[in-house]
N, C-alpha and C positions, 0 to 999 in steps of 0.2 A: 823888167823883171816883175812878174806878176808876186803880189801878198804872199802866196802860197808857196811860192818858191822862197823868197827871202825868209819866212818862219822855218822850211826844212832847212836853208843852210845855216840858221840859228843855231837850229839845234843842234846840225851836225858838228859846227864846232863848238856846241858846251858839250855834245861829248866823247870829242875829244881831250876837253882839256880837262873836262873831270876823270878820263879813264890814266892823261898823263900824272896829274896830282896825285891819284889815286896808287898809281905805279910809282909815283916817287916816296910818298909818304910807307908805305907797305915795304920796299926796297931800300930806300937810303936814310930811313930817320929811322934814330930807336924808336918812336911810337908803331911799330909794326903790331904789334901785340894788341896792344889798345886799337886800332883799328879795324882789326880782324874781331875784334869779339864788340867791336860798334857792328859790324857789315853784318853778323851772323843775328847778332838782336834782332835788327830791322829785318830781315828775312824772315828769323823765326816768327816776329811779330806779327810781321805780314799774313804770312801766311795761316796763321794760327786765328788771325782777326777775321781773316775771310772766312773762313772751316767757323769759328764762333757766328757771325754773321750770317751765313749758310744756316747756321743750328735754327740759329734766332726764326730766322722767318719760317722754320718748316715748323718751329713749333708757336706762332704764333699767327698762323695762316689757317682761316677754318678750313674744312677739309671741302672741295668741290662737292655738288650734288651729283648722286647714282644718277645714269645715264637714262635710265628709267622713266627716270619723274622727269627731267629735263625733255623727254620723249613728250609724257603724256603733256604735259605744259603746252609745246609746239602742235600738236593736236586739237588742246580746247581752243588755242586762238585760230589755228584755220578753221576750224568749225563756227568761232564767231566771222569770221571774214565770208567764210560762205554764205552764213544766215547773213549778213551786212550784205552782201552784193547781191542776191537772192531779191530780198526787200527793196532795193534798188532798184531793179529791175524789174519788178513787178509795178511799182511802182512810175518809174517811166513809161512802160508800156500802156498803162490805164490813159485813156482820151481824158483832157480836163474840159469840163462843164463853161 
């Protein structure tokens, strides 16, 4: 049995036994209450941390460059790559002394 196989059946039986725990504690123990408002924190938290962390980075991401100027940019460099290869070739071609 290959690593990869052994780590999914890990998992598969943690969870199982955390959905059995999970069913027993919520069902046969008074802590049901307390439990259910532990489960809904961590959701809400979850969730709410991701949507914060979403905020985070849109408002501290400079904004990309107009597509414009990113244009003209890719233009002056093949204009220098032409004039470089241009000079190269002018330059090979010349007989040397």
């Amino acid at each position: 049995m290959g690593r990869d196989q052994l780590v999914g059946w890990g998992l598969l039986a943690l969870s199982v036994v955390v959905v059995v725990v999970y069913a027993y504690i919520l069902f046969l123990t008074p802590y049901s209450s307390l439990l259910i408002q532990i489960t809904l924190m961590v959701a809400v938290a979850g969730v709410f941390g991701i949507l914060g962390w979403i905020g985070y980075t849109l408002a501290t991401t400079p904004p990309p460059k107009p597509i414009e100027e990113i244009e003209k940019e890719i233009e002056a460099e093949l204009k220098k790559l032409e004039e470089n290869t241009g000079k190269d070739n002018a330059s090979e071609s010349k007989p040397s002394a």
